[in-house]
C-alpha positions as CSV (number, residue, x, y, z in Angstrom):
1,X,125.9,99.0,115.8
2,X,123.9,97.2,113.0
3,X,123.8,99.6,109.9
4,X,120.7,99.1,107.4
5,X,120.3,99.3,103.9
6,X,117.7,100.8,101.9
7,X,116.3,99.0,98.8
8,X,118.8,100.8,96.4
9,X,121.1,100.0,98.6
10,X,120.3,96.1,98.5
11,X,120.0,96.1,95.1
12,X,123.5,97.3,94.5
13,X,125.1,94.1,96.0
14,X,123.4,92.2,93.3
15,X,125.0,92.2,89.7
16,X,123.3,92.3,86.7
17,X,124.4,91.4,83.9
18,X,121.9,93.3,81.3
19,X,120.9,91.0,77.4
20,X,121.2,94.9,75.8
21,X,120.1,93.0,72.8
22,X,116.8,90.9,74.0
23,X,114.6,92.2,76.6
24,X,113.2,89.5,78.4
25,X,110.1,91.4,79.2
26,X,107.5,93.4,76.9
27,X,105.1,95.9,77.5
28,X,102.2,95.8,75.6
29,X,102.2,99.5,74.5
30,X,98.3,99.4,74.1
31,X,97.4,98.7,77.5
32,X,95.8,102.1,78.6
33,X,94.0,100.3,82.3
34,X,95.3,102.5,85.0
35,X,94.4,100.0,87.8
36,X,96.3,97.1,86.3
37,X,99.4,99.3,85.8
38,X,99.0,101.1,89.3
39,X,99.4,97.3,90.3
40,X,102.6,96.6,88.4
41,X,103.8,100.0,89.8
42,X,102.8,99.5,93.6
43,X,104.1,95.5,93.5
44,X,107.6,95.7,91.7
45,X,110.1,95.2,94.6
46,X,112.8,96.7,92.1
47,X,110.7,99.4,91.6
48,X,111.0,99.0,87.2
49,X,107.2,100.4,86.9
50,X,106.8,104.2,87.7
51,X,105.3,106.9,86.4
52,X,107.0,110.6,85.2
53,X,106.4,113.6,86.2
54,X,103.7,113.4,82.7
55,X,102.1,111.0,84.3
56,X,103.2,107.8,81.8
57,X,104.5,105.1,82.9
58,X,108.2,104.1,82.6
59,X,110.0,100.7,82.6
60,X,113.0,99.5,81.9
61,X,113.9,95.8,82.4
62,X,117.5,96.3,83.1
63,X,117.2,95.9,87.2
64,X,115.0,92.7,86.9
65,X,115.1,90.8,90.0
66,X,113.4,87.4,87.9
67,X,110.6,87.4,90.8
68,X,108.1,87.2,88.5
69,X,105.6,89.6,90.2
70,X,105.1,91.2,86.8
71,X,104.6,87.8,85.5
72,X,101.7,87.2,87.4
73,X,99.9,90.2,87.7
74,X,100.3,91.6,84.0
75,X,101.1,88.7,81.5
76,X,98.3,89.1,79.1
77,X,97.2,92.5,79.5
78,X,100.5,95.2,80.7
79,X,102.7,92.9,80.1
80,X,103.3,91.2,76.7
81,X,106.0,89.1,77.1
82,X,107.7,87.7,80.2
83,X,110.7,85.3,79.6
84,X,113.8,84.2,81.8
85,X,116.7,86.2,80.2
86,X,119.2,84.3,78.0
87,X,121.9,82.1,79.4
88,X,124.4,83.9,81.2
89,X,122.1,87.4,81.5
90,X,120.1,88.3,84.2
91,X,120.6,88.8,88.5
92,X,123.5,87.1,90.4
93,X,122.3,87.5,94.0
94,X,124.8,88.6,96.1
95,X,125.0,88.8,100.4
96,X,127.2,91.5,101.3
């Protein structure tokens, strides 16, 4: 019987290793365009861009999968700053 994994569960083969001190992606905390952040939201594959229950958007950097989806939708207007983390930080893919 083949068992499948969810996304969570996918991402937790993966390891992290998390630059507390330099985030390698910025928001720009101006950016108030609902369509362009609805994009970052809806295209994530981690699933870093979402919204509280208030309705503002949350990110956190921490599960960064380096795709650079976020890169290429929001660099210049959502996002600020997109940069490979430091040497030694970032995702070590992993295959079960």
């Amino acid at each position: 019987m083949t068992q499948y994994l969810n996304v969570d569960g996918l991402l937790g083969i993966d390891r992290f290793n998390v630059d507390e001190h330099t985030a390698h992606i910025e928001l720009n905390k101006d950016w108030k365009n609902e369509v362009e952040i609805d994009r970052l939201v809806r295209a994530c594959p981690a699933g870093l861009y979402r919204y509280n229950d208030c309705g503002e958007l949350i990110f956190d950097y921490a599960g960064c999968l380096e795709c650079g989806t976020c890169r290429v939708l929001g660099l210049g207007n959502v996002v600020e700053k997109w940069e490979w983390p430091q040497g030694g930080f970032g995702v070590s893919y992993r295959y079960g």
